[in-house]
C-alpha positions as CSV (number, residue, x, y, z in Angstrom):
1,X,-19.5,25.7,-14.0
2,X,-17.3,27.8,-16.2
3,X,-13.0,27.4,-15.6
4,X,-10.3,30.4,-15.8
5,X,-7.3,28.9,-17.6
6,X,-4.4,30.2,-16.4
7,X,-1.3,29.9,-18.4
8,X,1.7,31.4,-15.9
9,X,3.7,28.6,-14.6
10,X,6.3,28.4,-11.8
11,X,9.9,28.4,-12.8
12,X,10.6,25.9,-10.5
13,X,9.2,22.6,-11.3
14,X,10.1,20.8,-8.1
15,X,6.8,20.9,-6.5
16,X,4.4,20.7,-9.9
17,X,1.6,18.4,-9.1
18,X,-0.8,18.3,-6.5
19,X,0.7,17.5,-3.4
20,X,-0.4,17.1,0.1
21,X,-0.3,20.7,1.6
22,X,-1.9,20.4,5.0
23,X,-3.9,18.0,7.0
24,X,-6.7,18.5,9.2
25,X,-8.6,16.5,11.1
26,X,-11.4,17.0,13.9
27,X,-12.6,14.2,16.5
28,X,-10.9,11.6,14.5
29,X,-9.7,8.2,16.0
30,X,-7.6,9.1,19.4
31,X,-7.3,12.7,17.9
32,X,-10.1,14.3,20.4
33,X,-10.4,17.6,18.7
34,X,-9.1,19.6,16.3
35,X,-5.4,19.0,14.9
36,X,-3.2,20.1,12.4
37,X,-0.1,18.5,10.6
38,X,1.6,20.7,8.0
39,X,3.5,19.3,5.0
40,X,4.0,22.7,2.8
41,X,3.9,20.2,-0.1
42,X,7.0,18.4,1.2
43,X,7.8,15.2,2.0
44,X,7.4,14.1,5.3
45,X,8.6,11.4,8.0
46,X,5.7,10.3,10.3
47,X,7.4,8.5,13.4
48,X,5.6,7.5,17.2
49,X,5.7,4.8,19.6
50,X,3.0,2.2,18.8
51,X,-0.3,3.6,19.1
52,X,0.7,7.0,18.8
53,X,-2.2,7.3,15.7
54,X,0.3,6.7,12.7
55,X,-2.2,5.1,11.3
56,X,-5.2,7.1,12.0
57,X,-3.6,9.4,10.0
58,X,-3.1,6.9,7.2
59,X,-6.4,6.2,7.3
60,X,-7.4,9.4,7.3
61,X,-5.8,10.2,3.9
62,X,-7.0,7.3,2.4
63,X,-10.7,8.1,3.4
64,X,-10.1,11.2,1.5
65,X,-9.1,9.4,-1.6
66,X,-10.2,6.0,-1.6
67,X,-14.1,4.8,-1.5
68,X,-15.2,3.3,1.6
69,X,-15.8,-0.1,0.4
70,X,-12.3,-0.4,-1.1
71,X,-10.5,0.6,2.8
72,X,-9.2,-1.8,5.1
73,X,-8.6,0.4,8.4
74,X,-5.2,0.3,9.9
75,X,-3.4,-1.7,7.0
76,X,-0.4,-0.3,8.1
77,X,-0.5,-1.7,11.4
78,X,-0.7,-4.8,9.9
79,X,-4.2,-5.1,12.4
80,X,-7.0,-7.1,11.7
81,X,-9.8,-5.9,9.1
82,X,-12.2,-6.0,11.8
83,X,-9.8,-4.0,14.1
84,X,-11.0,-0.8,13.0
85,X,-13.9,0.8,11.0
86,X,-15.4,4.1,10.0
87,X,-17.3,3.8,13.0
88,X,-14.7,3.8,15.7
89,X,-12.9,6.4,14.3
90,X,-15.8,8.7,14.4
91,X,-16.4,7.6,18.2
92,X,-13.1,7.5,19.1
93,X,-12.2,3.7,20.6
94,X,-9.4,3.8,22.5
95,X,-9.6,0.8,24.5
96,X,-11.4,-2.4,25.4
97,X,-13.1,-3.2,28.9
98,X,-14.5,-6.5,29.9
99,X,-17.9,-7.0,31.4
100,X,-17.0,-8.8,34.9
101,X,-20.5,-10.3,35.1
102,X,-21.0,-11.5,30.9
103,X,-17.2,-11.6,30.3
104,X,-17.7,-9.6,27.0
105,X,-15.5,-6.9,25.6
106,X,-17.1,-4.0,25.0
107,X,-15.0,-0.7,23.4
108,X,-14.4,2.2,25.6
109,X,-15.3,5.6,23.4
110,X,-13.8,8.8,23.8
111,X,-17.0,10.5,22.0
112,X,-20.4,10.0,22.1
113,X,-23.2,10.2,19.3
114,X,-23.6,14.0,19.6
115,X,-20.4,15.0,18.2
116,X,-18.9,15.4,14.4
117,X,-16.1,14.5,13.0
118,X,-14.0,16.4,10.0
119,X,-11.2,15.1,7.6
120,X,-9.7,17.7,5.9
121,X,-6.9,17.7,2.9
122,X,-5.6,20.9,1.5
123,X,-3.4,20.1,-1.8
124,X,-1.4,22.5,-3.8
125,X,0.0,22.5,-7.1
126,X,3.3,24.9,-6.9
127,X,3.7,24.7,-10.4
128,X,0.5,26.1,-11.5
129,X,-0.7,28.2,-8.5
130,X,-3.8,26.1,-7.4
131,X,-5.4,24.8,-4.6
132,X,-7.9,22.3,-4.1
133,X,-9.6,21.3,-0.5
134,X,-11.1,17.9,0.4
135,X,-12.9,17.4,3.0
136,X,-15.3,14.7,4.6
137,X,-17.9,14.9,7.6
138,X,-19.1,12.5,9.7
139,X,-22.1,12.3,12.3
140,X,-23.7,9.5,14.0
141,X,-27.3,9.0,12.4
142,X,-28.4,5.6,13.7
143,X,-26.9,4.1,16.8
144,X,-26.2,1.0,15.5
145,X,-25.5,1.7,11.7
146,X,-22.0,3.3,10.2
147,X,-21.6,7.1,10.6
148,X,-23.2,9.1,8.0
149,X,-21.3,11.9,5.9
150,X,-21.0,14.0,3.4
151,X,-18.4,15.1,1.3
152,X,-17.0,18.8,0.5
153,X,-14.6,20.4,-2.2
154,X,-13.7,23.0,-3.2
155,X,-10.8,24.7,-5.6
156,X,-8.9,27.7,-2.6
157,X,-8.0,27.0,0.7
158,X,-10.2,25.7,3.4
159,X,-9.4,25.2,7.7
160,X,-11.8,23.4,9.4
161,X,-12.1,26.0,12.3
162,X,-12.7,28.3,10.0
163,X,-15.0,26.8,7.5
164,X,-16.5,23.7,9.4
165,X,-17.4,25.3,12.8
166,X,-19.6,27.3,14.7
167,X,-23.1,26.5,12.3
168,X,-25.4,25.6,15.2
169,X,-26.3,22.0,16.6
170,X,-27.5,20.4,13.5
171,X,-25.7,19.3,10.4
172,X,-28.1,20.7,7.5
173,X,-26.7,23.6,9.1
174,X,-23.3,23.1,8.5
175,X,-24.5,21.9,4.9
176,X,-26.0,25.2,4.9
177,X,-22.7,27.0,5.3
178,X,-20.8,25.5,3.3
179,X,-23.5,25.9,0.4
180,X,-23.6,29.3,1.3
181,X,-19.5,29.8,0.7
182,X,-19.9,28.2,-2.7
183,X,-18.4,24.9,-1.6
184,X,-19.2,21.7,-3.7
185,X,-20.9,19.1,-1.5
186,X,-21.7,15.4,-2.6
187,X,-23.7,12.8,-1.0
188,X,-21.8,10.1,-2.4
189,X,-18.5,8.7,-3.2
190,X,-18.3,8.4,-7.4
191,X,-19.3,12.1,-8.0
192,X,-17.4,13.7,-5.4
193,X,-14.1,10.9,-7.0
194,X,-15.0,12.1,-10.3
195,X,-14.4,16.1,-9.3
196,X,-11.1,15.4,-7.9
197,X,-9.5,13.2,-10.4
198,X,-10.6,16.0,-12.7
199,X,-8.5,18.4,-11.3
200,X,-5.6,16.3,-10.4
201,X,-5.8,14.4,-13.7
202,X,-5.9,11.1,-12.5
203,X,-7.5,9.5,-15.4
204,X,-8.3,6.1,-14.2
205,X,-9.3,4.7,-10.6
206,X,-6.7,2.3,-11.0
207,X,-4.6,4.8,-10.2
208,X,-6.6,5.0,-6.5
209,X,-6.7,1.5,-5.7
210,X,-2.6,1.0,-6.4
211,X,-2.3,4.3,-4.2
212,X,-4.5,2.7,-1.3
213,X,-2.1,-0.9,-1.9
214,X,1.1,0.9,-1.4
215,X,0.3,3.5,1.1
216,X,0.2,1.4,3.8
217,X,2.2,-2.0,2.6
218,X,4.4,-3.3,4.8
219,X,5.9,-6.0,2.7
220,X,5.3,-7.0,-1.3
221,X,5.0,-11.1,-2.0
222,X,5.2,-11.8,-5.5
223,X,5.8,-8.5,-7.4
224,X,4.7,-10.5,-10.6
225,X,1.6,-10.8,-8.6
226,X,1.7,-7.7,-7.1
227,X,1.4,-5.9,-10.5
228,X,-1.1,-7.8,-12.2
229,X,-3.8,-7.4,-9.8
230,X,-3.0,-3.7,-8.6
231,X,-1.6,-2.0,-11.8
232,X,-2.7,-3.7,-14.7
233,X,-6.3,-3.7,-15.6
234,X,-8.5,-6.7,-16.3
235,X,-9.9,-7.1,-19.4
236,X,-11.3,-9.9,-21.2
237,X,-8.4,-12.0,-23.1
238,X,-10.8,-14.5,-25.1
239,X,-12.2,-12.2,-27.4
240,X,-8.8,-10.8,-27.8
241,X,-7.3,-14.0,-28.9
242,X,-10.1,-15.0,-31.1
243,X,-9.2,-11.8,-33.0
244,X,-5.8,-12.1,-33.2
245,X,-6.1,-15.9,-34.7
246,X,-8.8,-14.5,-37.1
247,X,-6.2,-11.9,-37.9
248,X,-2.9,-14.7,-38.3
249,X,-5.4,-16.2,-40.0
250,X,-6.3,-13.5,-42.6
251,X,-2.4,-12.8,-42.8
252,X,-1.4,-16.1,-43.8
253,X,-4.1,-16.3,-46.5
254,X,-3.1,-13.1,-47.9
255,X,0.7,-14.6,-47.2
256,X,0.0,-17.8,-49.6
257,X,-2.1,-15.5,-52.1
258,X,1.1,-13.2,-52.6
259,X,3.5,-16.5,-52.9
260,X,0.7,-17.9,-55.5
261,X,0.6,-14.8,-57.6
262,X,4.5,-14.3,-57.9
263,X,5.1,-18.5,-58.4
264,X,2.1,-17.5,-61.1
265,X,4.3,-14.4,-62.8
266,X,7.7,-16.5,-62.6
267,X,5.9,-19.6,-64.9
268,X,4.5,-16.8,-67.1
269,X,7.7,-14.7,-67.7
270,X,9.0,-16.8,-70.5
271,X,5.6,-17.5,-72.4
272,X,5.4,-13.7,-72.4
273,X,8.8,-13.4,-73.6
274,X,8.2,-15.7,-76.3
275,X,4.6,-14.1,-77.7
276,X,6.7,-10.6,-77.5
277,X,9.6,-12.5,-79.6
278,X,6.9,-13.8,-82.2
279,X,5.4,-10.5,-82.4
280,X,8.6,-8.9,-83.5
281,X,8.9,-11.6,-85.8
282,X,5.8,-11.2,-87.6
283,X,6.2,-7.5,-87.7
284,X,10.1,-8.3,-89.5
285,X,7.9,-10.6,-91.8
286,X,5.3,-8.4,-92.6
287,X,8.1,-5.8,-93.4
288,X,9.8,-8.2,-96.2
289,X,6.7,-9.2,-97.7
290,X,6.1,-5.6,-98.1
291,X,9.4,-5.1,-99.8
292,X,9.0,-7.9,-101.8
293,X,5.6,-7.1,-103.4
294,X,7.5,-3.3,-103.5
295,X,10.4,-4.8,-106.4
296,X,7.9,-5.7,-109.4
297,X,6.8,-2.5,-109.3
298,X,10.6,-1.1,-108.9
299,X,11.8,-3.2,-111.5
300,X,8.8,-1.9,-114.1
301,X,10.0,1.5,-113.3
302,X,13.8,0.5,-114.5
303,X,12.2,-1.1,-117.6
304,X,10.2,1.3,-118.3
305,X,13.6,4.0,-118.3
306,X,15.4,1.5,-120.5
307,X,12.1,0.9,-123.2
308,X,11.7,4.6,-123.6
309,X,15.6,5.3,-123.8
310,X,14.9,2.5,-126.7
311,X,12.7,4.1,-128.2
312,X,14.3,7.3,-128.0
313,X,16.9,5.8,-130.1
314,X,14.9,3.8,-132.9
315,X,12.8,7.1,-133.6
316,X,16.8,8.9,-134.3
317,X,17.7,5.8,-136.6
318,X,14.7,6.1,-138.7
């Protein structure tokens, strides 16, 4: 799949980044059909009375982003684990009746096993001018078992009435369509992750699992603890220690070797000093011995000058 780089950026960098544009969702939770919440990339204050399907929302977002086995359903309620799952959200639990005759509970669904449900994310990125659509479909397959889905993406705005309806009764239809439209579907969770933290350059899931601890915390313990198990990744400090003794280890050596070599060069300094004391003193001797053995000859010279002067001077008397 070949990418257009596009280079024209927005003056106004108030909005750069891939934000939350619009959200969609279909037969989702309490939400019995389709409806749409509007962001336009802003922030946004999500307020109702208690039950009013704040967090289905929340949940809904974090589907998008987070893998299913990493989601505890209505977190930020403060519910029960067990409260929720994918599975009544796709049915639609509102309530619980109890069985006058067994006593049991048993959880009143707005939906039965014929229907589909759709998440749906639109996020832009003001500053560079792009779009990218997430989206997530849900059917009941086995009675008993969790809803099956699929997942969808794609880089340009997508609605659900637009894109996600009217393909027939079955969903290899709707697979069909979207195929058809050129949008990406995945099967599972890691490939369909992998596209979008591409695009939003989120290099690192670490990133997802801090975003699915804070987006529905009510209150933070320890922040020391807080940080260490959500933003810091674990590694495997042993064989990091081991190193960095070996390494001391090899510094202090080399440490000791440097003080050795320059306690070494002190107690040599004056030994050199002397030997290059002697040498100059052997070259000055050498240099008068030369002179010396130099004055016989000298001296022969001179009376050698005076003998023929001598001569010069017998040789006029006779």
């Amino acid at each position: 799949m070949s990418e257009s780089l596009d280079l024209e950026f927005s003056s106004d960098d108030r909005l750069t980044g891939y934000r939350l544009h619009r959200l969609e969702v279909l037969h989702w939770g309490t939400f019995n059909g389709l409806c749409t919440f509007s962001l336009n990339s802003k922030n946004a204050l999500l307020t109702g009375d208690i039950g009013s399907g704040k967090s289905t929302l929340v949940d809904a977002v974090t589907t998008l982003l987070v893998p299913a086995h990493r989601i505890s359903y209505n977190k930020a309620a403060g519910a029960d684990t067990r409260e929720r799952t994918l599975r009544s959200y796709v049915l639609g639990h509102y309530k619980s009746e109890r069985n006058e005759l067994g006593g049991n509970a048993k959880p009143v669904a707005l939906r039965d096993n014929n229907n589909y449900s759709v998440i749906l994310g639109v996020f832009h990125n003001a500053g560079y001018g792009k779009t990218v659509t997430l989206a997530q479909v849900f059917w009941i397959k086995d009675a008993q078992a969790q809803p099956a889905r699929f997942f969808a993406a794609c880089e340009r705005d997508l609605s659900i009435a637009e894109d996600f309806a009217r393909f027939g009764t079955e969903i290899s239809g709707l697979r069909k369509k979207l195929r058809g439209a050129g949008i990406e579907l995945f099967d599972s969770f890691p490939p369909y992750g992998a596209w979008f933290r591409r695009r939003f350059g989120i290099e690192n899931e670490q990133a997802l699992e801090l975003f699915h601890q804070t987006v529905s915390m009510k209150t933070v313990g320890n922040l020391t603890d807080f940080v260490r198990m959500h933003m810091l990744e674990p590694f495997d400090v042993a064989p990091r220690i081991t190193a960095l003794i070996n390494h001391f280890d090899d510094l202090n050596r080399a440490h000791e070797s440097v003080l050795k070599a320059k306690q070494q060069v002190e107690m040599l300094t004056p030994l050199v000093a002397d030997c290059d004391r002697h040498a100059e003193m052997v070259s000055a001797t050498e240099q008068l011995r030369t002179c010396r053995e130099a004055l016989r000859f000298y001296f022969a010279t001179l009376k050698l000058e005076l003998l023929d002067t001598r001569i010069g001077s017998l040789n006029a008397d006779l």
